[in-house]
N, C-alpha and C positions, 0 to 999 in steps of 0.2 A: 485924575482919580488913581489913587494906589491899588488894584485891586489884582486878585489871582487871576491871572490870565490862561485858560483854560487851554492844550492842549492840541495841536492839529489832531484834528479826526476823521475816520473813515466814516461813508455812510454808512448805515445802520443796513443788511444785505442779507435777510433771514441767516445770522449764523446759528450753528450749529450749536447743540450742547455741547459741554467738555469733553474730552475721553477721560476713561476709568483709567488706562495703564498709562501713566503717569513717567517724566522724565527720572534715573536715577539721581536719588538725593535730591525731591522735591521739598519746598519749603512753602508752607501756605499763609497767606495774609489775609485777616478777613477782615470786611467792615462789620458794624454791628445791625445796626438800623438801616431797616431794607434789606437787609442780606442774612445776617442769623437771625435777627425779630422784625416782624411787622412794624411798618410804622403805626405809633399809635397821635390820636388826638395830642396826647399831652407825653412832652419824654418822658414824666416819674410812673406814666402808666406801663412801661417797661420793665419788665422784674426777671432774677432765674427762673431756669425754664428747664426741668427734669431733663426733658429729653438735650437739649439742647448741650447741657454740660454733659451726657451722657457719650454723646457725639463725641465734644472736644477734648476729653479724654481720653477716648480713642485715639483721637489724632493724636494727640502728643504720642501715647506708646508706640503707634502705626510709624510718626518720620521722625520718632528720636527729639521730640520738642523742638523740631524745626516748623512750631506752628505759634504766630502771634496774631493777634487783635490790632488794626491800626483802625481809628476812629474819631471821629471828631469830639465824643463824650468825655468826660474829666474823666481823671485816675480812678477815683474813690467810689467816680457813678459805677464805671465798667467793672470794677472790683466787685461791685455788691451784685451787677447784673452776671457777672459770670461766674457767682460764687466761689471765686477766690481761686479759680481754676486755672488760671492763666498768667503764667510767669513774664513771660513777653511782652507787652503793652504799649503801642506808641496811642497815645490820646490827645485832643484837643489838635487834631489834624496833623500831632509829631513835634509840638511844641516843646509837648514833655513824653520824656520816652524811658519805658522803663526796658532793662535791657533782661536778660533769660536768669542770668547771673543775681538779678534785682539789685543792680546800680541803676537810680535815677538822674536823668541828665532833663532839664527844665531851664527853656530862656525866662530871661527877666521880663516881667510886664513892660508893653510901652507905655509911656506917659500919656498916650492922647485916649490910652480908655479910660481917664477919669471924665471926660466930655462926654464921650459915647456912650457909657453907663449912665451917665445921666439923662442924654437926649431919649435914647432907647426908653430906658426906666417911664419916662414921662409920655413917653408915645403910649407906653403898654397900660399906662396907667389911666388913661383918657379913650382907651377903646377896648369894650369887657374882652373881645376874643383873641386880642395880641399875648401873646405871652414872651415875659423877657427873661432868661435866661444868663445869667451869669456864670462863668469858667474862671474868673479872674487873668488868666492870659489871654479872653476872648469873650465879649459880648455876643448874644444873637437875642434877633427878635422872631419871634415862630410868627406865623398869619394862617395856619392850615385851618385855625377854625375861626377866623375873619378874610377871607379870600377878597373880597371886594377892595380890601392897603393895604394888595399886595403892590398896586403901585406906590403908595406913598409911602410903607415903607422902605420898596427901594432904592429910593428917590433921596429917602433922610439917608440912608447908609452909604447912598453915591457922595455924597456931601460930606459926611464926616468922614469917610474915606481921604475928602481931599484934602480937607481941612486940619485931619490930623497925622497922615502918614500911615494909620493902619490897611490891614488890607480887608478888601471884602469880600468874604466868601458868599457866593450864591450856593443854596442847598435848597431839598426839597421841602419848597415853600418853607426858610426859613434864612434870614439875612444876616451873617455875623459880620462880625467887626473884631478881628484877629492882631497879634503880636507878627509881626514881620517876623520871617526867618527860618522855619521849615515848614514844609508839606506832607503828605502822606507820601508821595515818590522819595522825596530823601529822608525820611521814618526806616523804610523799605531799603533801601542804600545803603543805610550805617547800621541794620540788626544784620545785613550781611559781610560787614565786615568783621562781625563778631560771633563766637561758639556761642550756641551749635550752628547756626546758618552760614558759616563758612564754606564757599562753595556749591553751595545749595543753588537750584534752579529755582526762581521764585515764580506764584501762583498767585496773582491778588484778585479777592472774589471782593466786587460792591458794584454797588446801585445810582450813585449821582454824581453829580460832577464836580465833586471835590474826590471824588474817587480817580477820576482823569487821570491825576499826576502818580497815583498807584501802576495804573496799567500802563502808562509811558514807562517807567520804572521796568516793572517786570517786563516789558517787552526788551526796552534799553538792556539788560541784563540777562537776556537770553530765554526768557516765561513767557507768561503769558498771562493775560486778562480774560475775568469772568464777567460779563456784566447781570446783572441780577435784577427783577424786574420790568418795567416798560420799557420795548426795546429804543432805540434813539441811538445818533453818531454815536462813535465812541470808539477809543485807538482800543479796545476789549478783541480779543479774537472770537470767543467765545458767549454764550446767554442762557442764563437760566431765568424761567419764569418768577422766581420768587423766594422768600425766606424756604417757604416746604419744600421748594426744588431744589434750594439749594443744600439744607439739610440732609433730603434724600442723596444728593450726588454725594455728598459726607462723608455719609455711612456706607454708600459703598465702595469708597475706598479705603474705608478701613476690613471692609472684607476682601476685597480684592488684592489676592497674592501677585501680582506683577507689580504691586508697589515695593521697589527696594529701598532700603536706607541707605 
């Protein structure tokens, strides 16, 4: 099986919340779902969210736009959900990555998600509560409102993983079938070799375990990981409860004067 191999991790050891005073020339990475919005039922049930862009505008002024979005959601979804607020972008788990500058750098699709689009397509289409989702560099099938295949489908995903060389992301309660070739850790890698995150100490705040290769990263490079959510292992140094916890710790670094640029 091709699939993303998740991470050595710590056990999960009641950690701590973040701290507010922050390394100089912090740089923040954030997932979307599970850590700036609730998971919902359905991803289009996800939209702008007043406060939320109210927040990330802060942050861009507070660390000098050393603040991006890496996510597994297409470009266009996360455009519309962040109201257009967000220069930075790696999406689709850093497939396609937009950089501060708004140069886009996008692998080519694999060949083998013409199969998996179809198997997928056909699973979701013979059981009311699957929902299949298309990226075009990545398939997923959601099960959060069919729980009962979540075995089976991660049974078809282990399969067409083998069959055709993609890899398989596990997320929560939801099974893609991804383009080989980047993750959110090297998303995180290569906006730091680039203005403004030059230099920058990085901060990756998410929730699941395609988030893993984020917090290897910022650890790897000198940050640190926020986990968000139910706590579980995780190389995270750090936990917060949830999207409003993590919101809140947000804003208060954008009030918080021991944050330097």
């Amino acid at each position: 099986m091709t699939a993303a191999q998740p991470v050595v991790r710590t056990e999960f050891a009641d950690l701590s919340p973040p701290p507010i005073n922050l390394p100089p020339r912090a740089a923040l990475f954030l997932d979307l779902d599970g850590t700036l919005a609730p998971i919902m039922p359905r991803p289009d049930d996800v939209g702008p969210n007043p406060r939320r862009a109210r927040v990330i505008a802060r942050l861009r002024q507070r660390f000098e736009d050393r603040v991006a979005v890496v996510s597994g959601r297409s470009l266009p979804d996360l455009d519309h959900i962040l109201s257009g607020g967000v220069p930075a972008i790696a999406a689709i788990h850093g497939l396609v990555r937009r950089t501060a500058g708004g140069g886009v750098v996008e692998l080519e699709p694999h060949a083998g998600l013409e199969d998996a689009r179809r198997i997928l397509g056909e699973l979701a289409d013979c059981e009311r509560g699957l929902l299949f989702e298309d990226k075009t560099l990545s398939v997923a099938l959601h099960y959060r409102n069919a729980p009962s295949c979540a075995e089976a489908v991660i049974e078809a995903a282990e399969r067409l993983a083998q069959s055709t060389g993609l890899v398989l992301q596990l997320g929560d309660m939801v099974a893609e079938l991804r383009t080989p070739g980047a993750d959110k850790g090297s998303a995180v890698t290569a906006f730091l070799t680039e203005a403004p995150f030059v230099g920058a100490t990085p901060i990756f705040l998410g929730d699941d375990l395609t988030d893993e290769d984020g917090f290897a990263a910022a650890r790897r490079l000198g940050g640190f990981g926020v986990l968000a959510g139910k706590p579980r292992p995780t190389q995270a140094h750090f936990h917060l409860e949830g999207p409003d916890a993590v919101l809140d710790w947000l804003e208060h670094l954008t009030e918080n004067a021991e944050v330097h640029a």
